[in-house]
C-alpha positions as CSV (number, residue, x, y, z in Angstrom):
1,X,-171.5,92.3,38.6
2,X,-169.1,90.3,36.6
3,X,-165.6,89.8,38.1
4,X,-163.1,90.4,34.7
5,X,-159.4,89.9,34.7
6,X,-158.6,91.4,31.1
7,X,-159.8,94.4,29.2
8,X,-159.0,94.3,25.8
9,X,-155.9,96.0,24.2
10,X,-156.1,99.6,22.7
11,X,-154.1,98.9,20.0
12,X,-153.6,95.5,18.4
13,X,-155.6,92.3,19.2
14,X,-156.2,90.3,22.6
15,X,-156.1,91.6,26.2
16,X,-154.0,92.6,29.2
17,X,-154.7,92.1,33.0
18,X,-156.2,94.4,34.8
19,X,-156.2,92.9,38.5
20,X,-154.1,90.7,40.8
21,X,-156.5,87.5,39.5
22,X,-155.4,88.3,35.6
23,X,-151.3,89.0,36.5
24,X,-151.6,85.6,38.6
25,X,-153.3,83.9,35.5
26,X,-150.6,85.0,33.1
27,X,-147.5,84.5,35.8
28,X,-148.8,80.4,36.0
29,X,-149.1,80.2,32.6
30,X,-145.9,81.4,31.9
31,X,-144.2,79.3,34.9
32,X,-146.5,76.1,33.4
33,X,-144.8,76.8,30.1
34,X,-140.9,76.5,31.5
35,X,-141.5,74.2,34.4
36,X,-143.0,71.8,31.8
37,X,-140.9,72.5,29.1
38,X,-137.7,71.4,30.8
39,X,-139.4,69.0,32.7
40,X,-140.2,66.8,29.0
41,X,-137.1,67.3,27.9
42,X,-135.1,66.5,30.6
43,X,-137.6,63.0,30.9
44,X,-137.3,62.3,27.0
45,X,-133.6,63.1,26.4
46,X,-132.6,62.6,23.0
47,X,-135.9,60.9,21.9
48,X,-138.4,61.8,18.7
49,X,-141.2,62.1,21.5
50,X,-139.5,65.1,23.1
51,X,-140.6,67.8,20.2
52,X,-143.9,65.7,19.6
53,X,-144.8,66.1,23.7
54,X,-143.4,69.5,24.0
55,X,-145.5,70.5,20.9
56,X,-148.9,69.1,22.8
57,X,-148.2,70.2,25.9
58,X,-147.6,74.0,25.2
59,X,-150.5,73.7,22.6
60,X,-152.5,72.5,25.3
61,X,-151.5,75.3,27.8
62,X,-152.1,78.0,25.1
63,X,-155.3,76.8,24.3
64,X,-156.7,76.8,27.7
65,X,-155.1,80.0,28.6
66,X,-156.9,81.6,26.0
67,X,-160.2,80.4,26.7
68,X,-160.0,81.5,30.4
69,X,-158.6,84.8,28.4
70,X,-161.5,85.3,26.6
71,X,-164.1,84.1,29.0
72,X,-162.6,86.3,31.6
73,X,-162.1,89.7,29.2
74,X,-164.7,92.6,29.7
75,X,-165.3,93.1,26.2
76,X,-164.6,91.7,22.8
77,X,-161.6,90.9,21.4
78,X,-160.9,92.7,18.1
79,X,-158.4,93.9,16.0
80,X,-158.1,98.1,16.7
C-alpha cells in the first residue's frame, strides 16, 4: 500500500496534507522559504545578485516541493 501525504483539492487545483508526513513537508518548505530568504539578503546587501539569488533559490524550492507534491498525492491533480 502506498504511503500518500496529499489528496487532491475538492475545489480548485493541487493538493492539501492529509497526515503528519504532508503538514511536516509543507511547514519545511515554508521555514526553507524565510530562513533562506533573509539569509541571501542579509549576505548580498545592496547588491544586483540579491534578487537574481533570491529568484533561484525560491524557484528551486518550489519546484522541488512540487514534485515531492505530486509524487506523493493519491490521485491526479486537476482542475474541479
Amino acid at each position: 500500500m502506498a504511503d500518500y501525504w496529499f489528496e487532491p483539492k475538492e475545489q480548485g487545483y493541487g493538493a492539501v496534507p492529509i497526515n503528519g508526513k504532508g503538514l511536516a513537508l509543507t511547514l519545511i518548505f515554508a521555514v526553507a522559504v524565510i530562513a533562506g530568504s533573509l539569509a541571501i539578503i542579509f549576505t548580498f546587501r545592496e547588491t544586483w545578485l540579491t534578487p537574481v539569488l533570491g529568484l533561484f533559490y525560491i524557484l528551486a524550492l518550489v519546484v522541488a516541493f512540487l514534485r515531492i507534491c505530486r509524487r506523493k498525492t493519491n490521485g491526479p491533480w486537476r482542475w474541479r
